[in-house]
Residue frames as qw, qx, qy, qz and C-alpha x, y, z in Angstrom:
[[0.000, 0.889, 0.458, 0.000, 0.00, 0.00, 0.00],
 [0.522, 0.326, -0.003, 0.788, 1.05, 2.99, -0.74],
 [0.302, -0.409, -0.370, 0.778, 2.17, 5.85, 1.91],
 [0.034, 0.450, 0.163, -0.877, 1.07, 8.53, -0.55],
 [0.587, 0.436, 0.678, 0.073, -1.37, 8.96, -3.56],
 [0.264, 0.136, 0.415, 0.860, -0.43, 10.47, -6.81],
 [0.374, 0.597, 0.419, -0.573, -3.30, 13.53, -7.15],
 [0.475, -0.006, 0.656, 0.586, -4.17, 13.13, -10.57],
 [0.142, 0.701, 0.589, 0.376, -6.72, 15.96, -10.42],
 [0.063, 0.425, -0.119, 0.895, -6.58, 19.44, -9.58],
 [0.032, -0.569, -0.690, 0.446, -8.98, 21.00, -7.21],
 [0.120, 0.786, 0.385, 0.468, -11.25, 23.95, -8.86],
 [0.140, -0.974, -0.013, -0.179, -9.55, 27.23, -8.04],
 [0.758, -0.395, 0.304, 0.421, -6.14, 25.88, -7.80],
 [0.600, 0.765, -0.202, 0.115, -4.09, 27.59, -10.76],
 [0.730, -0.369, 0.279, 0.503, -0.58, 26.98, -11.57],
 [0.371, 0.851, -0.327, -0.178, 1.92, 28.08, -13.86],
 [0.975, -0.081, 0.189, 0.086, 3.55, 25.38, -15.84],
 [0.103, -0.808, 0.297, 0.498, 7.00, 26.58, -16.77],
 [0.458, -0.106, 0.792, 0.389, 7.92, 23.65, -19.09],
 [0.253, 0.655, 0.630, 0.334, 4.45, 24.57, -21.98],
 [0.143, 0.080, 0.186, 0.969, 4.37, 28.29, -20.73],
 [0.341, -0.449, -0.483, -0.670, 0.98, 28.34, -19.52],
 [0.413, -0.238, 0.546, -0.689, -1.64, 28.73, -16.72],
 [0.485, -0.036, -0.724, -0.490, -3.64, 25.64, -15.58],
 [0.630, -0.425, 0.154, -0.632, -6.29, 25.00, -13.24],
 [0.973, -0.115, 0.198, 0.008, -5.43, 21.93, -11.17],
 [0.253, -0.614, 0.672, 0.328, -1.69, 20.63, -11.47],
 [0.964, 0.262, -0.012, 0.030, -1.69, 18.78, -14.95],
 [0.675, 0.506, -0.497, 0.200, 1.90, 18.68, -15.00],
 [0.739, -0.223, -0.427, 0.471, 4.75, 17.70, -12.56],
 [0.256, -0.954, 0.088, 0.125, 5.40, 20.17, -9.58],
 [0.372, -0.738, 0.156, 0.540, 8.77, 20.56, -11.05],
 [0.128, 0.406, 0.504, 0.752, 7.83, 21.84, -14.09],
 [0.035, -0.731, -0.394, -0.556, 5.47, 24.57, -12.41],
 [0.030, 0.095, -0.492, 0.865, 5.26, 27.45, -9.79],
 [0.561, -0.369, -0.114, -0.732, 1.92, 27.97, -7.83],
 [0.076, 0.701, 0.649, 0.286, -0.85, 27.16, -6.36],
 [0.054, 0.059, 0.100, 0.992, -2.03, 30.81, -7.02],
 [0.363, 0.318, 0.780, -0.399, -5.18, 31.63, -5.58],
 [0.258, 0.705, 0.097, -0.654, -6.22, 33.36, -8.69],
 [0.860, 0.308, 0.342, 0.220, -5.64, 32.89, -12.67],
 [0.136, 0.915, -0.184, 0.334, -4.53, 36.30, -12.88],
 [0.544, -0.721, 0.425, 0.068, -1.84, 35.60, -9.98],
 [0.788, -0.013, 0.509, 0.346, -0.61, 32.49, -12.31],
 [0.609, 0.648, 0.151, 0.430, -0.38, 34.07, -15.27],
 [0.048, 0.922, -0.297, 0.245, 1.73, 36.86, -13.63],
 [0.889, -0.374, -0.002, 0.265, 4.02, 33.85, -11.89],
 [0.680, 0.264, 0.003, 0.684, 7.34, 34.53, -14.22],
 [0.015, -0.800, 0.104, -0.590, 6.76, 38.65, -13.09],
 [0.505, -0.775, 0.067, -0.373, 6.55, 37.95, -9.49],
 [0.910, -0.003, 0.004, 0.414, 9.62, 35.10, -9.87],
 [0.465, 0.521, -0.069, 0.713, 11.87, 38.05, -11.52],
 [0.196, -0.745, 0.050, -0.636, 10.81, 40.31, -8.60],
 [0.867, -0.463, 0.145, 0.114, 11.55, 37.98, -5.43],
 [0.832, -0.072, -0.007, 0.550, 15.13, 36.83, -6.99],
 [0.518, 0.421, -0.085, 0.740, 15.62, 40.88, -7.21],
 [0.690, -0.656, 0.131, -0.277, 14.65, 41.48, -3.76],
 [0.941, -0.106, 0.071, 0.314, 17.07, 38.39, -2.83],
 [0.663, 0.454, 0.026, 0.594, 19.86, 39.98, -4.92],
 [0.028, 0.723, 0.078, 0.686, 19.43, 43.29, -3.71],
 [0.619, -0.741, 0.104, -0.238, 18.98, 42.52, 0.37],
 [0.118, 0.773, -0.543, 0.308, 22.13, 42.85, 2.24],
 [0.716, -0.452, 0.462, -0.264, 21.54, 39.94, 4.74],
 [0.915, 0.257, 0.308, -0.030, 21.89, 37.40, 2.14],
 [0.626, 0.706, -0.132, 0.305, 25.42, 38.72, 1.09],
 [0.739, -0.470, -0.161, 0.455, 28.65, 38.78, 2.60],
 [0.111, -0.965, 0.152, 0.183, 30.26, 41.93, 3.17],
 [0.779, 0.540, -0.299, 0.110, 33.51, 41.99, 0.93],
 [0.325, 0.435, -0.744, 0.390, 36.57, 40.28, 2.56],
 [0.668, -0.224, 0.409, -0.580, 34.27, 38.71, 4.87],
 [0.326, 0.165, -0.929, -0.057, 35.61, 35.07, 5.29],
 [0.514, -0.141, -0.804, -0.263, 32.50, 33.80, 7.01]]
């Protein structure tokens, strides 16, 4: 028996963004690593790749997450 069960359907009002096709779909039809979400919205998914580019430039940009130069650790 198995420990976990593959969901092989979405739930209605789940969106994703599948990075591998480039699209939004309701319910995961692909693998979760091929996609970002769930998003509560379709409009949230389809903006996934904007709000990706914004977080890693936050990240980039915040000092905590960088070492100060000639800082050995």
């Amino acid at each position: 028996m198995a420990l976990f069960k593959k969901r092989t359907v979405g739930k209605p009002g789940e969106w994703y963004y599948c990075l591998e096709h480039g699209k939004v779909e309701e319910g995961p039809e692909c693998p979760a690593k091929d996609r970002f979400g769930p998003y509560a919205s379709r409009q949230e998914a389809e903006h996934a790749m904007d709000t990706a580019k914004e977080r890693n430039a936050d990240w980039e940009n915040d000092p905590k997450w960088h070492d100060k130069p000639g800082d050995k650790g």
